[in-house]
N, C-alpha and C positions, 0 to 999 in steps of 0.2 A: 454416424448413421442417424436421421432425424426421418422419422416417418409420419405420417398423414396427421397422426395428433401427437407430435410433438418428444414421442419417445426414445431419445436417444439411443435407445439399444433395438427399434424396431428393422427390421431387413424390408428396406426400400425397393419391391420388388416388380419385372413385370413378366407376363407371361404374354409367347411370340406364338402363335395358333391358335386356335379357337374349333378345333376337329373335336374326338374322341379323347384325344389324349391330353388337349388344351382343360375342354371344356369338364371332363369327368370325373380326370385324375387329379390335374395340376392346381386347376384354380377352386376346386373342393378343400382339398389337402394344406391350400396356402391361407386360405381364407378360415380353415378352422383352429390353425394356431395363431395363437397372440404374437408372437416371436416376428411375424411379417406383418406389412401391410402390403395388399395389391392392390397397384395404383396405377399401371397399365394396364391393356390387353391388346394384343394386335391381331384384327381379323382384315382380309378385304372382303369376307363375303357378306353382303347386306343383310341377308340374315342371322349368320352369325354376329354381327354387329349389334342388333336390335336384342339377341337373348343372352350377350355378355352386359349389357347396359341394365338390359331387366333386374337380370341376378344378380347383377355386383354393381349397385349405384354408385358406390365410392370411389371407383376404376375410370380412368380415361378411357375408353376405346380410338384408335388410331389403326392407323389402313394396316405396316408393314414394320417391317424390322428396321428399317432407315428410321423410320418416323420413331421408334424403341431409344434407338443408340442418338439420334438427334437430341434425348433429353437427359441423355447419361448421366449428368451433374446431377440430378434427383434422384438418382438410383443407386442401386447397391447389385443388386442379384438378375440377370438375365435365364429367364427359362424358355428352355427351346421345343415347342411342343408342335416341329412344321415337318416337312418332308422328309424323309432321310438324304435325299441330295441338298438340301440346304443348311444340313446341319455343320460342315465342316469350314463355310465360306461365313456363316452367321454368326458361330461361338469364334470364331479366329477373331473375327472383327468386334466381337463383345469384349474379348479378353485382351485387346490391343487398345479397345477402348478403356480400361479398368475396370472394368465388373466384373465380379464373379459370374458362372456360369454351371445353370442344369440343362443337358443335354439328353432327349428321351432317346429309348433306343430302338433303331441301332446309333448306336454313336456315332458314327460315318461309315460311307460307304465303300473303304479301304482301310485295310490295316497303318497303310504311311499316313493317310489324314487325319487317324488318331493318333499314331505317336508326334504326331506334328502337334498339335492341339496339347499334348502334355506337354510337350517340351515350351510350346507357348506361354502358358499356365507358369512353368518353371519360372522362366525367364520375366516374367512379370509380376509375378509374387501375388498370383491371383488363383481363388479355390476355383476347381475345375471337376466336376462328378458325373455320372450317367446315369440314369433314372432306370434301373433293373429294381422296380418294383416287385418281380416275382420273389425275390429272397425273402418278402413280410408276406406272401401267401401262407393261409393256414396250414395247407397238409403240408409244405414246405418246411414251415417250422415243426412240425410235430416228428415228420422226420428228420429235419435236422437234432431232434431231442432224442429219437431214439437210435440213432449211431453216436451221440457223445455218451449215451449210457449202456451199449455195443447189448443193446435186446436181440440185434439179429446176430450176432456173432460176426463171423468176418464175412461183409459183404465179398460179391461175386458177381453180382449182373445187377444192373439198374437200367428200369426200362420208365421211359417217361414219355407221354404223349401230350400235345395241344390238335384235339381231334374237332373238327367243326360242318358244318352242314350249311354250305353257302353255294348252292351250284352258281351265284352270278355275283361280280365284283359290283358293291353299292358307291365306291369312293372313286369319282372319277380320276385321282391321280394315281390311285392302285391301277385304276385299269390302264395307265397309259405307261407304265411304271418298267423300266426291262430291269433285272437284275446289274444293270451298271448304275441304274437310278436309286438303287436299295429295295427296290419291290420284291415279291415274292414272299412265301410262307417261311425260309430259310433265314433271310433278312429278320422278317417281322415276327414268328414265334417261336422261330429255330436263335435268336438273339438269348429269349428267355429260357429254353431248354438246355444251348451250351451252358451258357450261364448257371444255372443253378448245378449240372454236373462239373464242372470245374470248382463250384463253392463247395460239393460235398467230398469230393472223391480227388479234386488235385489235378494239377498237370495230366494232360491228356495227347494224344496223337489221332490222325482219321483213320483208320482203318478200313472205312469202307462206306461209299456214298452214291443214293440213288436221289437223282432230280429230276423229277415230271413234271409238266403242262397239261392237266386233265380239263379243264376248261375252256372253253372255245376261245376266249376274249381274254385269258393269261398269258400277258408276254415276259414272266418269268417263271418262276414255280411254284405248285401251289401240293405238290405229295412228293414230301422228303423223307427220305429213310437213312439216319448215322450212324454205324459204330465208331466209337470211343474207345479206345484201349487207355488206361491211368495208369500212370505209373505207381500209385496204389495195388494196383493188380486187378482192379473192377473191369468190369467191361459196362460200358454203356448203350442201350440202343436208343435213339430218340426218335420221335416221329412225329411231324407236322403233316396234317390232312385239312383241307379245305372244302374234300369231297366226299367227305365221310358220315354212311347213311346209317354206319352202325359201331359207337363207338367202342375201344377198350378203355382198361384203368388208365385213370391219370398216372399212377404208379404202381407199379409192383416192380417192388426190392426184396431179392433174393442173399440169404445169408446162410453161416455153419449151421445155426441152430434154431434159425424161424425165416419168415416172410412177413413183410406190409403189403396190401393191397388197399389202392384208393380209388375209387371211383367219385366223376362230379368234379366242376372245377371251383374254386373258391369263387367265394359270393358278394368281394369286394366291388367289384367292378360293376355287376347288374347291381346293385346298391346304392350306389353313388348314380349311373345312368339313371334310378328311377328317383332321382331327388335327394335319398337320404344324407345325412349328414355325417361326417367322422366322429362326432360326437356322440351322436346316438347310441341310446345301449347297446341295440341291436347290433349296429354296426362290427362288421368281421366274425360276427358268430353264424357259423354252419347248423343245419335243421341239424337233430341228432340219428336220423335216418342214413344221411350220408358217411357217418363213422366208417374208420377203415375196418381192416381183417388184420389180424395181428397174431401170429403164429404157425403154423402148422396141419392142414387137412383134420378133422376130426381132433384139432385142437386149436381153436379158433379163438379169438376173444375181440370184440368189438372196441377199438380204441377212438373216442372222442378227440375230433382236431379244435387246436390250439385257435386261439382267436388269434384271424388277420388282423395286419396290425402298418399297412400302408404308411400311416403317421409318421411312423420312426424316424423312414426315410428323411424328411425334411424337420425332425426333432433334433438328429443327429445333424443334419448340416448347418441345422442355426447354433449350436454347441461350438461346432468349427469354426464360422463366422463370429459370431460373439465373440468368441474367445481370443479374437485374432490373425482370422483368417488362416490363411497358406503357412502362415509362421506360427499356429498355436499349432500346440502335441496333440489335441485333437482328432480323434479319426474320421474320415469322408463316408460319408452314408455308402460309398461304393468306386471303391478304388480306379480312373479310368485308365489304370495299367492294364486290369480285371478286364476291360470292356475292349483293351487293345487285343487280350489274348482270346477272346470270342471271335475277334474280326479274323485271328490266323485263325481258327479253325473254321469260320465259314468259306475264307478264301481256297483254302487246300481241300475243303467237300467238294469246291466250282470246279477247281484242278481235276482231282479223282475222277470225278463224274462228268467230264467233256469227253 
């Protein structure tokens, strides 16, 4: 690996989209570790072209993902930050090409096009991951801290929302997007909700699934409602709102001997959309307004959430990298076995709910 100025251990890197999740997450996130240099960016939109050149002068800009995998010899690492229909024909052919590969999520828009993609990966001796940034959200982690140190006793229900207030789709390939394309609230922030209930609570089955179309111009869905049964014993309910004038907690987890309540979604994301930097002090710290509820009715105590921590993610997969890739003992910022078993339980919601 020889990167822009010369350092053998830099991850030769480029990033395929220039949206939300190109421009806000990926190439923030890459640009603020030493570990890479970003030295592509692939948009076709003439705008977006103009404000990845602005902010990252050191970056080629190039139209598409052809024009990405045409310079593979100078690369190392492929990130995939485009539609969810193009994620499975774009990493196949990145990781047939040699490069490793970050794929945002959903990972693909079938449970077989992700186990394809692992098995690719396998067979190529190439790292393979999926970008479920929500497991470095603050209240995330903070409850992840307070069931390793069982403050609620034994959990029982876990309720978790991505509640939002958009009555009109801004993104025109959401709007044109049917649920075989990976569109919909289910795909896009029911990816992150399974996800984090399978990271806390384990193996899961659907128990029960509602899918609406509350908006005029949504041709997949945009107000989902999951039960989770875990083999754990939790029950989970999850709920994506795209229509939502009055939200609930992001969480309230129910346990023997207390409750969390969180309201507020982490402040990662509007942070970085308004400029800031991963560096920055401020960066991933929550006003102390937003603190959860920790206990019991008339026994409450305000617990302060854990500083987000986005970084990780691509701290931990330049560790793997570095270290030797697919063949080091290294762990993957996020297993995409993990992101296969999201894909069954969105498939078997579609089921339930047809």
């Amino acid at each position: 690996m020889t990167g822009a100025e010369g350092d053998p251990r830099t991850i030769r890197t480029a990033v395929v989209g220039y949206g939300l999740a190109g421009s806000v997450f990926h190439a923030p996130l890459l640009a603020a570790d030493g570990n890479y240099s970003l030295d592509l960016i692939a948009t076709s939109d003439a705008g977006r072209q103009a404000a990845a050149a602005s902010r990252l002068p050191g970056a080629d800009v190039v139209r598409d993902g052809a024009a990405v995998l045409a310079r593979a010899a100078d690369l190392d690492l492929v990130v995939l930050a485009t539609p969810p229909d193009t994620h499975y024909p774009l990493a196949k052919a990145a990781l047939e090409t040699g490069l490793d590969v970050v794929v945002d999520k959903p990972f693909t828009v079938t449970r077989a096009q992700g186990q394809d993609l692992v098995e690719v990966a396998r067979q190529r001796g190439r790292v393979l991951t999926v970008f479920h940034n929500r497991r470095w959200d603050g209240d995330f982690l903070t409850l992840r801290k307070l069931l390793a140190a069982r403050s609620l006793g034994e959990v029982t229900r876990f309720e978790s929302r991505f509640e939002r207030w958009q009555p009109t789709i801004a993104k025109p390939w959401k709007a044109r997007a049917t649920a075989a394309d990976g569109g919909g609230a289910l795909f896009d922030l029911g990816s992150h909700l399974v996800d984090q209930a399978l990271q806390l609570f384990g193996p899961a089955t659907v128990a029960h699934a509602e899918l609406s179309a509350r908006r005029s111009d949504e041709r997949a869905d945009d107000d989902v409602f999951l039960v989770l049964r875990h083999e754990s014993g939790v029950t989970s309910h999850l709920v994506m709102n795209m229509l939502c004038a009055q939200q609930e907690p992001r969480f309230r987890v129910l346990g023997s001997v207390g409750g969390y309540t969180k309201n507020g979604v982490d402040p990662q994301e509007p942070y970085l959309a308004a400029g800031g930097s991963p560096l920055d002090a401020a960066y991933g710290q929550e006003a102390p307004e937003w603190a959860g509820l920790l206990g019991r009715d008339g026994h409450l105590d305000r617990l302060p959430t854990e500083r987000g921590n986005y970084p990780e993610f691509y701290r931990i997969l330049a560790d793997k990298i570095l270290d030797g890739g697919a063949a080091s003992s290294q762990p993957l910022p996020v297993n995409p076995e993990d992101a296969v078993e999201v894909l069954k339980i969105i498939e078997k919601a579609r089921e339930l709910a047809s």
